[in-house]
ZANU-71559 format. One record per atom (N, C-alpha, C): residue in three letters; x, y, z. Coordinates in steps of 0.2 Angstrom, whole numbers, plus 5000, padded with zeros to 4 digits. Example, Ala and Ser with C-alpha at 12.3 -4.5 7.8 and 13.67 -1.06 7.14 Angstrom:
<rs>
ALA506649725039
ALA506249785039
ALA506649845039
SER506449895035
SER506849955036
SER506450005039
</rs>
This chain:
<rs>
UNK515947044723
UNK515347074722
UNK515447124716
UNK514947124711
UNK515047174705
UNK514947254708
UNK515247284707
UNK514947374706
UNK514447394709
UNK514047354703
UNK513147384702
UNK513047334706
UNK512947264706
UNK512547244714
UNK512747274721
UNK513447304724
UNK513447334729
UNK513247374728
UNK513247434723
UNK512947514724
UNK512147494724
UNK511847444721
UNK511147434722
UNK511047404731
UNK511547374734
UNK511247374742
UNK511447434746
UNK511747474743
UNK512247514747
UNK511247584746
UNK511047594741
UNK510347614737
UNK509947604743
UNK510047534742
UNK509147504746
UNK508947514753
UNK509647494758
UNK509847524762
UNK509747564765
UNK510147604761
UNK510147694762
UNK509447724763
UNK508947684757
UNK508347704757
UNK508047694764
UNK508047624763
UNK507747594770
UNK507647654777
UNK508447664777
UNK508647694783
UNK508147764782
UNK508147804778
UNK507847844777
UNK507147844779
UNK506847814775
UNK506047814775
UNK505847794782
UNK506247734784
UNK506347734791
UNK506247794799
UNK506947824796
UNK507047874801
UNK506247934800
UNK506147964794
UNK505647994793
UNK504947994796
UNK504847904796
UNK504347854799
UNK504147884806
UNK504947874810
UNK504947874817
UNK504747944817
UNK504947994814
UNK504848064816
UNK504148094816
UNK503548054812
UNK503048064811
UNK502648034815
UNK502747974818
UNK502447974824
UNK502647984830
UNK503248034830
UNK503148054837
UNK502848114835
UNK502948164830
UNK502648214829
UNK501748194829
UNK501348144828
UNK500948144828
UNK500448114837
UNK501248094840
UNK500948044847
UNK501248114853
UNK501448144851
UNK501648184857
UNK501848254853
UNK501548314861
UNK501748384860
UNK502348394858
UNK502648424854
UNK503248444853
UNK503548494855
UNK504248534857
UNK504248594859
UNK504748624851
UNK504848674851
UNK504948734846
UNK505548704844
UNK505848694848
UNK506748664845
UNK506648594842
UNK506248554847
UNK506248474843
UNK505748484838
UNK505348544836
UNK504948534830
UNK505448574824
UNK505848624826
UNK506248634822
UNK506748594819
UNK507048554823
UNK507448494823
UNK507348444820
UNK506748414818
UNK506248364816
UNK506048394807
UNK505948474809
UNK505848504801
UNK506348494795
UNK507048514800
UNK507748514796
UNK507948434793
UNK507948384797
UNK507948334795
UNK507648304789
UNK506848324792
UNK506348314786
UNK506548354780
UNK506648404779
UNK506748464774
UNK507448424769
UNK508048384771
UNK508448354772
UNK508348304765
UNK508048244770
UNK507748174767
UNK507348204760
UNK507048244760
UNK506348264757
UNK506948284749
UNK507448314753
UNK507848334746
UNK508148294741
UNK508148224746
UNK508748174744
UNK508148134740
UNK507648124743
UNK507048084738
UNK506848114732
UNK506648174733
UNK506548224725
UNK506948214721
UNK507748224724
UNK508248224717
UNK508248144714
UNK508148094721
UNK508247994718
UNK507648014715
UNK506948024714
UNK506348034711
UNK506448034704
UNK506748094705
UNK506648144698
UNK507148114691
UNK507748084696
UNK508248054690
UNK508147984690
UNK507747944691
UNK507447894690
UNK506847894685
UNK506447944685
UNK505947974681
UNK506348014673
UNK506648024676
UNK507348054668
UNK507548004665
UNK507747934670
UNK508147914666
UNK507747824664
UNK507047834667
UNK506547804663
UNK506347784655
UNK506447724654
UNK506047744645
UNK505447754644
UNK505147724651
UNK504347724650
UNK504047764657
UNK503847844655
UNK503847874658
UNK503147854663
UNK502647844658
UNK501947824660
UNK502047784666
UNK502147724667
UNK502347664669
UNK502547674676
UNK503447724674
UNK503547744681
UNK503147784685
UNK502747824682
UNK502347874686
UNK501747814691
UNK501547774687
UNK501047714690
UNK501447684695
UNK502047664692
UNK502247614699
UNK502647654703
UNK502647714703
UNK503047744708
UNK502647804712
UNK501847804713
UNK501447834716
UNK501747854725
UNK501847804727
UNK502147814736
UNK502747834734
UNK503147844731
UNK503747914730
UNK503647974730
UNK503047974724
UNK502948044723
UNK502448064730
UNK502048034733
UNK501748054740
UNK502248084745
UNK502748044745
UNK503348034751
UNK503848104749
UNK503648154741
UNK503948194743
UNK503548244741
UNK503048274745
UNK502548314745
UNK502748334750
UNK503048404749
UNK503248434755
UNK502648474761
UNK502348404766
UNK501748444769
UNK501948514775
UNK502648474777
UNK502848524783
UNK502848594779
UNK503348604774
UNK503348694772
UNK502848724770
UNK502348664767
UNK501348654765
UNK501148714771
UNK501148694775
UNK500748704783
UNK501148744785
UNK501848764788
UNK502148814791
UNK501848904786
UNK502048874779
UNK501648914775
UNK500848964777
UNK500648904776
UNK499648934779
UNK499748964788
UNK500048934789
UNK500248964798
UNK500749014799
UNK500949034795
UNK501349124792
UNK500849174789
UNK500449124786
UNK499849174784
UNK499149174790
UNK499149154794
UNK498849144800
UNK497949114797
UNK498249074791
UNK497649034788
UNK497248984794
UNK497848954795
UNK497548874799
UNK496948884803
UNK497048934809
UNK496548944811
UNK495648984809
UNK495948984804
UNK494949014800
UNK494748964795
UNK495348894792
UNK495048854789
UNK494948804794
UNK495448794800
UNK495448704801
UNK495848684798
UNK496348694798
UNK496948644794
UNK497248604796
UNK497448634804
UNK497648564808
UNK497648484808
UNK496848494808
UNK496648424806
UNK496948404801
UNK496848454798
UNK496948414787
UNK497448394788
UNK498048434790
UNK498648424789
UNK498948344793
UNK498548344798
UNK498748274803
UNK498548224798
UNK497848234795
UNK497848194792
UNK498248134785
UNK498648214782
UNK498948214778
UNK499648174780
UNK499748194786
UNK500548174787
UNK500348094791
UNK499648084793
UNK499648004792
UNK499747964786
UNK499447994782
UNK499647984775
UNK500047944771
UNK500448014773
UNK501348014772
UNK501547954774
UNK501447954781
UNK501847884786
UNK501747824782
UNK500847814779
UNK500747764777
UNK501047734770
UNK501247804767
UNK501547804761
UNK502347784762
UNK502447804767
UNK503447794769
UNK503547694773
UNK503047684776
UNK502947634779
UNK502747564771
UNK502447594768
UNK502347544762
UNK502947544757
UNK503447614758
UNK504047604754
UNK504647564756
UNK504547564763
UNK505247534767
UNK504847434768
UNK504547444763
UNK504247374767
UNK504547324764
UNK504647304757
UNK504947294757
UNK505647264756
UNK505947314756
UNK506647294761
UNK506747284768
UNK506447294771
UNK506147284780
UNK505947214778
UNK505447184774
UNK505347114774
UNK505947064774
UNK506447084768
UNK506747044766
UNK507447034773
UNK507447104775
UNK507847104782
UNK507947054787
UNK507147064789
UNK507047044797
UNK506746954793
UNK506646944790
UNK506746864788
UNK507346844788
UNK507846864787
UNK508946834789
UNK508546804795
UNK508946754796
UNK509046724803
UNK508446734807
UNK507946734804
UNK507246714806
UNK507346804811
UNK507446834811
UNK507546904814
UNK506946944819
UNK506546914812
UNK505746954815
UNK505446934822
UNK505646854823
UNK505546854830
UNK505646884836
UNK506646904835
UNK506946934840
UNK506446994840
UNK506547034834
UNK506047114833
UNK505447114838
UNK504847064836
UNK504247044839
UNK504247044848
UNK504846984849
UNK504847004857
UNK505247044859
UNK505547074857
UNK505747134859
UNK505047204858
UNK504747194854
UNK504147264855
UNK503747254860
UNK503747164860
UNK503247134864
UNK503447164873
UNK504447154873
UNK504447184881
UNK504647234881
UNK504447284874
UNK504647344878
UNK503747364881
UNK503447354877
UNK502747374879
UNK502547354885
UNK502547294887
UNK502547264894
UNK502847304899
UNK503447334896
UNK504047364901
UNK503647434905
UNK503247464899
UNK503147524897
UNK502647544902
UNK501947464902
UNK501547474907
UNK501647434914
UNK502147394913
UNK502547384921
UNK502747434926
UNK503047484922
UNK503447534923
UNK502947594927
UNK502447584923
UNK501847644923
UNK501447664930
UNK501447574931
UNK501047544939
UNK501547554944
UNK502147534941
UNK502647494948
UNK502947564953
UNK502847604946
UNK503247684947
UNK502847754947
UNK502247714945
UNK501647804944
UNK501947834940
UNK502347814935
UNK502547864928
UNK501947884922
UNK501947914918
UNK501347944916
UNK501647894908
UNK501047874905
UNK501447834899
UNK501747854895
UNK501847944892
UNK502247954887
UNK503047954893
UNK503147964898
UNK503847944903
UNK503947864904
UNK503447834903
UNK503747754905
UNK503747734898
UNK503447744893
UNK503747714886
UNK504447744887
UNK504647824884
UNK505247854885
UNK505947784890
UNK505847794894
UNK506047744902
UNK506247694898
UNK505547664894
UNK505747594892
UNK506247594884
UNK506247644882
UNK506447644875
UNK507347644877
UNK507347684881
UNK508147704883
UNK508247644885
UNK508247614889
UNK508347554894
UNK508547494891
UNK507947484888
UNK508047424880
UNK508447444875
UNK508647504875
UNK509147504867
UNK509747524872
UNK509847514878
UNK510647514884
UNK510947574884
UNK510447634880
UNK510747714881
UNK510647744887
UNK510047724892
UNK510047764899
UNK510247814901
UNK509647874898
UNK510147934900
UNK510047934907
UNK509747924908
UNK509747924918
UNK509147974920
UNK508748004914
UNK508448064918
UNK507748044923
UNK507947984921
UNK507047934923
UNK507447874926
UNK507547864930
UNK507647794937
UNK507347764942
UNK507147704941
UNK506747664945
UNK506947654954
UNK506347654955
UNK506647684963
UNK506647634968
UNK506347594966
UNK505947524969
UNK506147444966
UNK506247384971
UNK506647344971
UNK506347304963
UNK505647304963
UNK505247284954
UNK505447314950
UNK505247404950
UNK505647434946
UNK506347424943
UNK506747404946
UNK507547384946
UNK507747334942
UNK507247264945
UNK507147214943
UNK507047214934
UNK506347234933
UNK506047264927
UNK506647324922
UNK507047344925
UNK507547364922
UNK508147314918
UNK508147274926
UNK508747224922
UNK508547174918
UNK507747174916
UNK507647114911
UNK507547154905
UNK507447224904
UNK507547274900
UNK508147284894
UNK508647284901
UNK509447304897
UNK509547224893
UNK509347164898
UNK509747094895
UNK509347084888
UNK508647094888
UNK508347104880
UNK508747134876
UNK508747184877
UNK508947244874
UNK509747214870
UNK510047204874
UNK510647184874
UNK510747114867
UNK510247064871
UNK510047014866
UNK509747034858
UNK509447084859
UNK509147114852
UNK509747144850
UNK510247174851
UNK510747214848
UNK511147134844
UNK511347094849
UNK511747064846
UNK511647024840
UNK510947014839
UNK510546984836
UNK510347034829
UNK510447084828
UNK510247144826
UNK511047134822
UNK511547134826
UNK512247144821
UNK512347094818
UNK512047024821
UNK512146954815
UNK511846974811
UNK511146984811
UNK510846984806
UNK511047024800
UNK511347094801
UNK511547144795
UNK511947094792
UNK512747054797
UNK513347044795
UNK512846974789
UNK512446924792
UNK512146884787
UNK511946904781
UNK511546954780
UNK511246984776
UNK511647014770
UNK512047024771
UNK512347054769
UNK512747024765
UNK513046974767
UNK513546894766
UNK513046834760
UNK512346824765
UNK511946824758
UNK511746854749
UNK511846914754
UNK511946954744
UNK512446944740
UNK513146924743
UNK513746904740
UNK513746874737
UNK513346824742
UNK513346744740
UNK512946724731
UNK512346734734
UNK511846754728
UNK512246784722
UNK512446844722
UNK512746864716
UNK513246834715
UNK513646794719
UNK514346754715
UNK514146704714
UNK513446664714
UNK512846604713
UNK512946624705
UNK512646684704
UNK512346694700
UNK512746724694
UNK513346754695
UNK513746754693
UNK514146684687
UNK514346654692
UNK514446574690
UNK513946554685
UNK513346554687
UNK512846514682
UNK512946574675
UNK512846614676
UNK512646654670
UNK513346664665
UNK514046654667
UNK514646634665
UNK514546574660
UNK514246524665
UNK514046454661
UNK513646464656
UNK513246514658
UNK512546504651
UNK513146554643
UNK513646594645
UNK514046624641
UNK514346584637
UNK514346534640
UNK514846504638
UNK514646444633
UNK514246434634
UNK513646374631
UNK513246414624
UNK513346494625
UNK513246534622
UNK513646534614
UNK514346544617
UNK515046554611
UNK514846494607
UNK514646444611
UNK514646364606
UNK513646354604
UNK513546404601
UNK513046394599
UNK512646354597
UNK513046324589
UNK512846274583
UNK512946204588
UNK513146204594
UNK513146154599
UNK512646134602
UNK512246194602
UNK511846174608
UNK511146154605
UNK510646104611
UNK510146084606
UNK509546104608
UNK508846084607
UNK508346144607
UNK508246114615
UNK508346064620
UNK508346034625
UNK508746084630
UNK509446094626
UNK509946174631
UNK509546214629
UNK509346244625
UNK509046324626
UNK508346314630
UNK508046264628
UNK507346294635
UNK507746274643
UNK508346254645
UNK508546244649
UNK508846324650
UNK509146344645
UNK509446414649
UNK508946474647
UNK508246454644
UNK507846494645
UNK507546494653
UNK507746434656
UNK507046434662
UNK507446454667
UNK508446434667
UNK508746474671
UNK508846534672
UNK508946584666
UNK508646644666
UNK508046664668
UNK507546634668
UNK506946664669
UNK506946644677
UNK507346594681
UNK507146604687
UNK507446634690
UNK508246674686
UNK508746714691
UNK508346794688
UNK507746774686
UNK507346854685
UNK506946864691
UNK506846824691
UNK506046814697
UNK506346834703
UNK506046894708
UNK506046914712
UNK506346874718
UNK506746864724
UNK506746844729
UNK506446864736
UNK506246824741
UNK506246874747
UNK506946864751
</rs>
């Protein structure tokens, strides 16, 4: 694999992971009370990611020739690094929030955001969870953690933001223990939990290991052809007007976006 195609997954990736992580933090910051440490915690992170996007932003933007263009197609970047957290902690230092109502604005805003982070991670999240037909695993695994969550809620009288929690540990096999099912259903509904779980993990590492295997592949595909069009190339006065629309149309299809 050349350089540049590896540093360009190693890029997308990374990206993914990112936009990702920030995703998950804003809805929980927006589905549930926080306390002072895990909003602190949630900030620092953010504050973090926020840094690593402005500087990718900005030097992509530098090193654009068409500055117009990137500003248009790059509108959910520049949303994604609008710093609404230091926005808001700011007004709430100057004890603004409460005389204008800002709260709202701001919840509004960091919906926003998500929707903005969620359209940038898409996709590479497309191209992912279609390896090995993947989405399905994903699918039923959301499908029993929700199930689990309100199984959980009845079987045990947990309050739904404790039995989501329950269900999240359970199915990704971390169990911290602080929540355990006391009842023979419960138990039950536990062990179908970890065996998901378990099945989506391993399914989860083929998938990366495939994925990954496939961009090799593809590039030393493409490699090959485009050697051959080199080469077809050096012998010029050879070639007839039959080979050049032929190695116009295979360039033009090794241009053409994949999923």
């Amino acid at each position: 694999m050349h350089a540049r195609n590896y540093k360009e997954i190693i890029y997308n990736v990374n990206s993914f992971i990112l936009s990702l992580t920030i995703s998950v933090i804003l809805i929980i910051e927006l589905s549930f009370k926080l306390s002072t440490e895990v909003e602190r915690i949630f900030n620092i992170i953010d504050n973090i990611v926020l840094i690593i996007f402005t500087i990718d932003y900005f030097t992509r933007l530098f090193l654009s020739r068409n500055k117009k263009k990137f500003f248009k197609e790059n509108i959910l970047d520049l949303i994604s690094i609008i710093p609404f957290n230091s926005i808001f902690q700011g007004f709430r230092i100057l004890r603004i929030s409460r005389f204008l109502k800002l709260t709202q604005l701001f919840k509004f805003l960091k919906l926003f955001r998500l929707f903005s982070f969620l359209l940038k991670s898409k996709k590479h999240f497309t191209k992912f969870v279609k390896t090995n037909n993947f989405q399905y695993a994903l699918y039923t695994t959301v499908f029993v953690l929700i199930l689990g969550t309100i199984g959980i809620h009845f079987i045990e009288g947990l309050s739904y933001n404790n039995a989501l929690w329950w269900s999240f540990v359970t199915i990704t096999t971390v169990g911290y223990g602080d929540i355990s099912p006391s009842t023979t259903l419960g138990r039950i509904l536990a062990s179908i939990l970890m065996l998901v779980g378990i099945g989506f993990l391993s399914m989860l590492t083929g998938t990366i290991s495939t994925f990954f295997l496939r961009k090799k592949t593809n590039t030393s595909y493409e490699n090959s052809v485009l050697n051959d069009i080199k080469y077809k190339l050096d012998n010029f006065d050879e070639l007839t007007s039959e080979d050049i629309d032929n190695i116009y149309k295979i360039l033009k299809a090794l241009k053409m976006p994949t999923l």
